[in-house]
C-alpha positions as CSV (number, residue, x, y, z in Angstrom):
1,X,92.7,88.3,116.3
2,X,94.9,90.8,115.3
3,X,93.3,94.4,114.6
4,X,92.8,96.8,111.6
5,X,95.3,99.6,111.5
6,X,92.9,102.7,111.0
7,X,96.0,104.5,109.3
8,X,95.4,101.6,106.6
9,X,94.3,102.9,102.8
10,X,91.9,100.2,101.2
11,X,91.0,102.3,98.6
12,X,92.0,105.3,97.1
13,X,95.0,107.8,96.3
14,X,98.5,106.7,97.7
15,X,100.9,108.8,95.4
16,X,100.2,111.9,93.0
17,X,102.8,113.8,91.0
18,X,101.9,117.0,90.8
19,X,104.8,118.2,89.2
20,X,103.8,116.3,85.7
21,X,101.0,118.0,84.6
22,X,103.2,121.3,84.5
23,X,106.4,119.7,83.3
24,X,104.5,117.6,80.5
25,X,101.8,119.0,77.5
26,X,98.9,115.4,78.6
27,X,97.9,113.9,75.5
28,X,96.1,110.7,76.9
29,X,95.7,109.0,80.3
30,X,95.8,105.0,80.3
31,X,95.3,102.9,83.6
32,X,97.3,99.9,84.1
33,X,97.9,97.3,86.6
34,X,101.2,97.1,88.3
35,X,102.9,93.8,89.6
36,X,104.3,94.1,93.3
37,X,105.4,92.3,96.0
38,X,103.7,91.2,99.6
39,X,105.9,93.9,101.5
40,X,105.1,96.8,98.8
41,X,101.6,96.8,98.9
42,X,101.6,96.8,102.6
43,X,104.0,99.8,102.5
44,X,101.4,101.2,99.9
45,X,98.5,100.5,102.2
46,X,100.7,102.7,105.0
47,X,100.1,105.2,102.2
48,X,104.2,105.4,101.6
49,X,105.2,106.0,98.4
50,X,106.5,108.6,95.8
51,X,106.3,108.7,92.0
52,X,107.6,112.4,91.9
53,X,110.8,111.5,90.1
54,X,109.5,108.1,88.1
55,X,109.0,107.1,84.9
56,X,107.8,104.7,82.4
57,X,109.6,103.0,79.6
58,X,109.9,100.0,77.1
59,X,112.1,97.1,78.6
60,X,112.3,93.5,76.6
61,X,108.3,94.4,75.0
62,X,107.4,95.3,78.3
63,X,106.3,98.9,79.9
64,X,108.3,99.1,83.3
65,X,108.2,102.0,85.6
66,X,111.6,103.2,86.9
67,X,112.6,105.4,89.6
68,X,109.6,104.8,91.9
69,X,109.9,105.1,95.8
70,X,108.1,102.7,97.6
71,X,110.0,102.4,101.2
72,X,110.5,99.3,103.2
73,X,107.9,97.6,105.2
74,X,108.9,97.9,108.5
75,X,107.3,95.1,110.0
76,X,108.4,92.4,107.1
77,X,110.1,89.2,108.2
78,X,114.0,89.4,107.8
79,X,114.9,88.9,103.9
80,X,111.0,89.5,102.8
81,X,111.4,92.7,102.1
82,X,111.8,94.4,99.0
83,X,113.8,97.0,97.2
84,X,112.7,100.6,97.5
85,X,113.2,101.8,94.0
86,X,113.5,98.5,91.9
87,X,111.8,98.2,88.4
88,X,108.4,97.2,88.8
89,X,106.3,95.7,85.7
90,X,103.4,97.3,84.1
91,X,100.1,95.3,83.4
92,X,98.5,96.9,79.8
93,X,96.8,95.2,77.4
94,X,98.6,94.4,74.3
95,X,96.8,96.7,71.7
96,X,97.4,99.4,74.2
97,X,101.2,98.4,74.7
98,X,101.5,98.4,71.2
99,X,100.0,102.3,70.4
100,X,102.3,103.4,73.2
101,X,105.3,102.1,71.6
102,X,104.5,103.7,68.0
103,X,103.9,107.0,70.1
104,X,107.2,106.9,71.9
105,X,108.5,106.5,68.7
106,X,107.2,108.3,66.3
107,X,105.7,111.2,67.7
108,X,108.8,111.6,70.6
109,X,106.5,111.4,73.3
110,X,106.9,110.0,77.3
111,X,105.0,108.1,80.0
112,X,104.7,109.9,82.9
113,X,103.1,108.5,86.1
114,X,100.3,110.6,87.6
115,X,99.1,108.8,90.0
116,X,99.1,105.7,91.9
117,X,96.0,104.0,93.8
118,X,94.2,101.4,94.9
119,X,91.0,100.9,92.9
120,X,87.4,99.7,94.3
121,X,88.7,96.4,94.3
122,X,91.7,96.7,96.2
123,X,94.0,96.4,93.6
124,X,96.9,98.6,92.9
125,X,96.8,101.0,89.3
126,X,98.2,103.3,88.1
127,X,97.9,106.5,86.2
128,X,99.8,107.1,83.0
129,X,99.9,110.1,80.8
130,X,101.1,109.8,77.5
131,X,102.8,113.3,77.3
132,X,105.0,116.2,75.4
133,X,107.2,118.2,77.5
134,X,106.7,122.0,77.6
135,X,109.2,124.3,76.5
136,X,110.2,127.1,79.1
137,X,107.8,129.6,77.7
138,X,104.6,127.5,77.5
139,X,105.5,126.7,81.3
140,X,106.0,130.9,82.1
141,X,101.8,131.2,80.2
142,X,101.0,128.7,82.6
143,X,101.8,130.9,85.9
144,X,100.4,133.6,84.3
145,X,97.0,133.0,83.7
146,X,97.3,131.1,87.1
147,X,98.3,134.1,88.9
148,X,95.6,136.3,86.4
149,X,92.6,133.9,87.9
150,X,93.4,134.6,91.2
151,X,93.9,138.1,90.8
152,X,91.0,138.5,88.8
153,X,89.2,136.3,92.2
154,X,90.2,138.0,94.6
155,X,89.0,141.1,92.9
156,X,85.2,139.9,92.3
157,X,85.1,138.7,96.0
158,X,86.9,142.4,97.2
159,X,83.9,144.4,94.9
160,X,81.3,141.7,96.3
């Protein structure tokens, strides 16, 4: 009987990109499904991956994320393994599909990845924003109220 790796994520966060919700104005957050291999959900379950640098996009009436990392298995059987950053297929519902398309289109907007998991189920989602990309000075308001609220914190907990 072979025994469970306590390293192993059944449920939960694998990836996050951080970097999105300060590159990217979030209009609305969608979950979908994604389709993987036997080798990339065991690397997921490692807790391996990275969607810093991803994307998502229309391919053939389909919604495909591009640029993802997810590394090797490394105990996959010689030629079962898979590609680190191949296109993997996005599983949304066709009403869905359809609204993202006339945004992207219309409106000039992107799909951004923000995070991928496994849900209470097991299966692997992910989290997509529907977003506008901030200009340079909407990005320098950002750090400043940021670095305001801590000022203004650590202030109330010196007077305290």
């Amino acid at each position: 009987m072979k025994q469970k790796d306590s390293k192993c994520i059944s449920h939960g966060r694998v990836a996050e990109n951080r970097r999105a919700k300060f590159d990217y104005a979030i209009l609305e957050t969608i979950e979908a499904g994604i389709i993987l291999l036997g080798s990339e959900v065991k690397s997921l379950r490692l807790g391996r991956a990275s969607i810093a640098e991803s994307y998502a996009t229309e391919e053939s009436g389909h919604i495909v994320l591009i640029n993802s990392n997810i590394p090797e298995y490394s105990s996959a059987a010689f030629g079962q393994n898979h590609e680190p950053k191949r296109i993997r297929r996005l599983l949304i519902h066709k009403k869905e599909r359809n609204k993202i398309f006339g945004k992207i289109k219309k409106e000039g907007c992107t799909i951004v990845p923000l995070s991928l998991y496994f849900n209470q189920k097991g299966l692997a989602k992910i989290s997509l924003a529907i977003a506008e990309g901030k200009k340079k000075v909407d990005k320098r308001e950002v750090i400043k109220k940021r670095d305001w609220d801590r000022e203004k914190h650590r202030l109330l907990k010196n007077n305290n």
